[in-house]
One Martini backbone bead per residue (centre of mass of N, CA, C, O) as a GRO file, in nm:
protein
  162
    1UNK     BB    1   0.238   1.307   1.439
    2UNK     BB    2   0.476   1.583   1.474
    3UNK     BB    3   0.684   1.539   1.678
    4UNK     BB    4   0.967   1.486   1.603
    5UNK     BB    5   1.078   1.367   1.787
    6UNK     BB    6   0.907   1.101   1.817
    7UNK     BB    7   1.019   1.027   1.510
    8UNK     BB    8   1.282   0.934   1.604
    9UNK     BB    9   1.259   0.743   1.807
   10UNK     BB   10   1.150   0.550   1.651
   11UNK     BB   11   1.197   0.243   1.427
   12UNK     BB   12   1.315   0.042   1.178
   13UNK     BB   13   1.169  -0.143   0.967
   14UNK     BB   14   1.232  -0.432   0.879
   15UNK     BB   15   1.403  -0.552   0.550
   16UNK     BB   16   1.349  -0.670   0.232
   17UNK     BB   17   1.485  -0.678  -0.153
   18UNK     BB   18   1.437  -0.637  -0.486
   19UNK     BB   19   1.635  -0.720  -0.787
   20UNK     BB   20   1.536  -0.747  -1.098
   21UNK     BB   21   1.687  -0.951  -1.370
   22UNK     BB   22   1.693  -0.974  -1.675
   23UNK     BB   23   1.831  -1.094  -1.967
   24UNK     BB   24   1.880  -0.755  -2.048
   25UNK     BB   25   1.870  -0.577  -1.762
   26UNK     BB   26   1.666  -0.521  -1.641
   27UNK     BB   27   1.398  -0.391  -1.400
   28UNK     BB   28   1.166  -0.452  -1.183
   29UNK     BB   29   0.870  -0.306  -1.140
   30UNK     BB   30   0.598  -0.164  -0.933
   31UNK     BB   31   0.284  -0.027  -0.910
   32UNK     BB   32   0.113   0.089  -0.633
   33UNK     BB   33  -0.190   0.083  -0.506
   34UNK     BB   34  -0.217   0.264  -0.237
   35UNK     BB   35  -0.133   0.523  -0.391
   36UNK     BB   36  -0.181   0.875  -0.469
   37UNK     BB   37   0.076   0.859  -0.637
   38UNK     BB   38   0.293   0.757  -0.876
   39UNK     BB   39   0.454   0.444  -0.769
   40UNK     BB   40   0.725   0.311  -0.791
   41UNK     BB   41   0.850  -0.036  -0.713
   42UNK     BB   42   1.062  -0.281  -0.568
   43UNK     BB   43   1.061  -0.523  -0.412
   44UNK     BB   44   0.919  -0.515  -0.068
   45UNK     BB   45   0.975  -0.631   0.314
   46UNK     BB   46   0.868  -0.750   0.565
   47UNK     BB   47   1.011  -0.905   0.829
   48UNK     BB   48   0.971  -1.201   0.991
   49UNK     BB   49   0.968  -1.290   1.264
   50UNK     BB   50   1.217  -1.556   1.214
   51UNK     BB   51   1.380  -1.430   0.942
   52UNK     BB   52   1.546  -1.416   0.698
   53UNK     BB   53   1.613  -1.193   0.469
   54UNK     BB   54   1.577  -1.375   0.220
   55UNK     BB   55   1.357  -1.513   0.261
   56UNK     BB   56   1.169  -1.256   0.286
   57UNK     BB   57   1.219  -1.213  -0.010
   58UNK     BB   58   1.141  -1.469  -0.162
   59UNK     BB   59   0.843  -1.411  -0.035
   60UNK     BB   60   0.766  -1.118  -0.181
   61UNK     BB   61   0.813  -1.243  -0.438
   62UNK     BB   62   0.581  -1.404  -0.430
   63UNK     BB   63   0.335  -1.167  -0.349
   64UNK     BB   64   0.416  -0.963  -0.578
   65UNK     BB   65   0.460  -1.137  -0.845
   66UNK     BB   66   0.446  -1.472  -0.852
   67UNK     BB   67   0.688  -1.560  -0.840
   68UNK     BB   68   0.941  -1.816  -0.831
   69UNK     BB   69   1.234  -1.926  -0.736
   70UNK     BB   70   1.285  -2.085  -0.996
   71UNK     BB   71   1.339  -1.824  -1.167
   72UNK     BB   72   1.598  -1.763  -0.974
   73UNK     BB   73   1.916  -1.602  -0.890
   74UNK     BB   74   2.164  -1.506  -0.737
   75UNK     BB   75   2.401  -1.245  -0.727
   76UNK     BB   76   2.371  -1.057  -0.484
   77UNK     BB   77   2.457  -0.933  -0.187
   78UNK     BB   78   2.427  -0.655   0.019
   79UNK     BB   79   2.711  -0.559   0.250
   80UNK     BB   80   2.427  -0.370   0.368
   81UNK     BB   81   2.248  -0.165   0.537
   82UNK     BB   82   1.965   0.013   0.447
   83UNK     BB   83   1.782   0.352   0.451
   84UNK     BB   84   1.483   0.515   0.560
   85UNK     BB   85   1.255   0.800   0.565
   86UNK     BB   86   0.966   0.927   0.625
   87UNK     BB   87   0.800   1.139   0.598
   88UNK     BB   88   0.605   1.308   0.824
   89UNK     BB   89   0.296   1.271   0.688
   90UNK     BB   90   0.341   0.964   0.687
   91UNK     BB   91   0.376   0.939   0.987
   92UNK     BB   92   0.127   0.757   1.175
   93UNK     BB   93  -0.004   0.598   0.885
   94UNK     BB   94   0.190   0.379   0.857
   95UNK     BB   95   0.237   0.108   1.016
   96UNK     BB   96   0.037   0.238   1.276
   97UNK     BB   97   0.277   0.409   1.394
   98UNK     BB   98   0.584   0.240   1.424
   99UNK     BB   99   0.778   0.395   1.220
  100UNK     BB  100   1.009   0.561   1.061
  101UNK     BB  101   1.069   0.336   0.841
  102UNK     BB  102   1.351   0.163   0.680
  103UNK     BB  103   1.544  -0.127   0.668
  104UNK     BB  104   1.778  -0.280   0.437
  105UNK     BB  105   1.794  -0.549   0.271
  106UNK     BB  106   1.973  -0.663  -0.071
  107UNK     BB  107   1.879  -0.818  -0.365
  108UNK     BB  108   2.036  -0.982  -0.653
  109UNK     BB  109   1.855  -1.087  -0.920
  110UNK     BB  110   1.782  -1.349  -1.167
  111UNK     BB  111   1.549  -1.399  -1.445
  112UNK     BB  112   1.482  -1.721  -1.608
  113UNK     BB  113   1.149  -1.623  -1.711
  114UNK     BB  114   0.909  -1.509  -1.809
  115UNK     BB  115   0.637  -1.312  -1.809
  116UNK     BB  116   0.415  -1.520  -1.749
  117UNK     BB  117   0.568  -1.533  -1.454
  118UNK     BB  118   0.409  -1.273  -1.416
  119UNK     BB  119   0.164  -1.203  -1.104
  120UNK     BB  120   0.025  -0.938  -0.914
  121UNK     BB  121  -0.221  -1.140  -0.885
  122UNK     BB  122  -0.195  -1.199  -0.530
  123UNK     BB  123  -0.356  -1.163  -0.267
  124UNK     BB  124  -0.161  -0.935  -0.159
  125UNK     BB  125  -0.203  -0.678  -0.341
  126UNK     BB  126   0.061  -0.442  -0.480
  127UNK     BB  127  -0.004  -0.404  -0.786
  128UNK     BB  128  -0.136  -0.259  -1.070
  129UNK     BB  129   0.185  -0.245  -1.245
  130UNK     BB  130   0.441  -0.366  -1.484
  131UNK     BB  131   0.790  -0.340  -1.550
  132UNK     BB  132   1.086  -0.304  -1.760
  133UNK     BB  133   1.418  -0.154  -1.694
  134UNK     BB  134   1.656   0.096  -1.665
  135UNK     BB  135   1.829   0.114  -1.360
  136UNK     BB  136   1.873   0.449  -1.449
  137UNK     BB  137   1.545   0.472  -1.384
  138UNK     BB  138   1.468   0.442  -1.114
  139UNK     BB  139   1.522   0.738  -0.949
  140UNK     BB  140   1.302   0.898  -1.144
  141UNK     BB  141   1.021   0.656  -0.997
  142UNK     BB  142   1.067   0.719  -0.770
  143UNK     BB  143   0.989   0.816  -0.480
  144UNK     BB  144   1.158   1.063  -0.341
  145UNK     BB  145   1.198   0.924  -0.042
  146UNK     BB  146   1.372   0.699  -0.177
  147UNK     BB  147   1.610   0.789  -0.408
  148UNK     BB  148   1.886   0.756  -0.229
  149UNK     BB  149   1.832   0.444  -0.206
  150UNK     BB  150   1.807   0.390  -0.498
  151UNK     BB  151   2.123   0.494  -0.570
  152UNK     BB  152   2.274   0.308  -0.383
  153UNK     BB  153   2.180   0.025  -0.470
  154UNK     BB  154   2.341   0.098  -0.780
  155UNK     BB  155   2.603   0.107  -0.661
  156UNK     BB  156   2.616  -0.169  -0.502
  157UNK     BB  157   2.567  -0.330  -0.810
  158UNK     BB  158   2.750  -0.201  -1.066
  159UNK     BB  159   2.892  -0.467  -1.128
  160UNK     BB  160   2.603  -0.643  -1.232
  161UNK     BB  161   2.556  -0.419  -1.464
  162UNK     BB  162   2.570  -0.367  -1.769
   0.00000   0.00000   0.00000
């Protein structure tokens, strides 16, 4: 798929986002199994028919971390949805050529179990190795195609973070 018209056309999958602060104010991040170059990001996954965002985010908490709800607890939902498209080299390589990008409802968590409650080896492994940063450096492990959606992030929950 070439043809830019083609791309805008597409729409955006729903999806619910993660960010996890443990005690410290880290922020959890899970290095991509899939990707071809190294590449950073907090759980993210797409929303299933008849599922509502939190329930969504709470759901890939659990595929993608191992995390159980009950280590966490809400802080705050993001007051808008974010979105991002795909570079156009990526669209209909992934998710089958059927979006553009993502919608985001993003929801910041924290987190009250130990690191020994997180397991990425999971059913559906999506990270190959995970650590807890400092939130200010989330845009610079992120892929470039990212970077703006996850400074808006920041932005999003300024008043939560350190």
């Amino acid at each position: 798929m070439t043809d830019t018209t083609d791309i805008y056309s597409l729409p955006y999958r729903p999806c619910a986002g993660l960010m996890i602060l443990n005690r410290d104010g880290k922020v959890f991040v899970g290095q991509r199994k899939d990707a071809s170059i190294e590449a950073w990001q907090m759980p993210q996954g797409g929303i299933d028919p008849g599922e509502d965002a939190e329930t969504a985010a709470l759901r890939e908490l659990g595929e993608e971390t191992g995390i159980t709800p009950d280590k966490v607890s809400l802080i705050a939902i993001g007051p808008r949805e974010l979105s991002y498209d795909l570079p156009p080299d990526l669209v209909g390589k992934v998710w089958k050529g059927k979006w553009r990008g993502q919608r985001q409802r993003w929801f910041l968590y924290r987190f009250h179990g130990e690191d020994s409650d997180v397991n990425i080896a999971t059913e559906h492994e999506e990270f190959i190795a995970w650590r807890w940063i400092d939130p200010a450096d989330l845009p610079v492990l992120i892929v470039p195609f990212k970077k703006a959606l996850y400074e808006e992030i920041l932005e999003m929950f300024a008043g939560h973070l350190g």
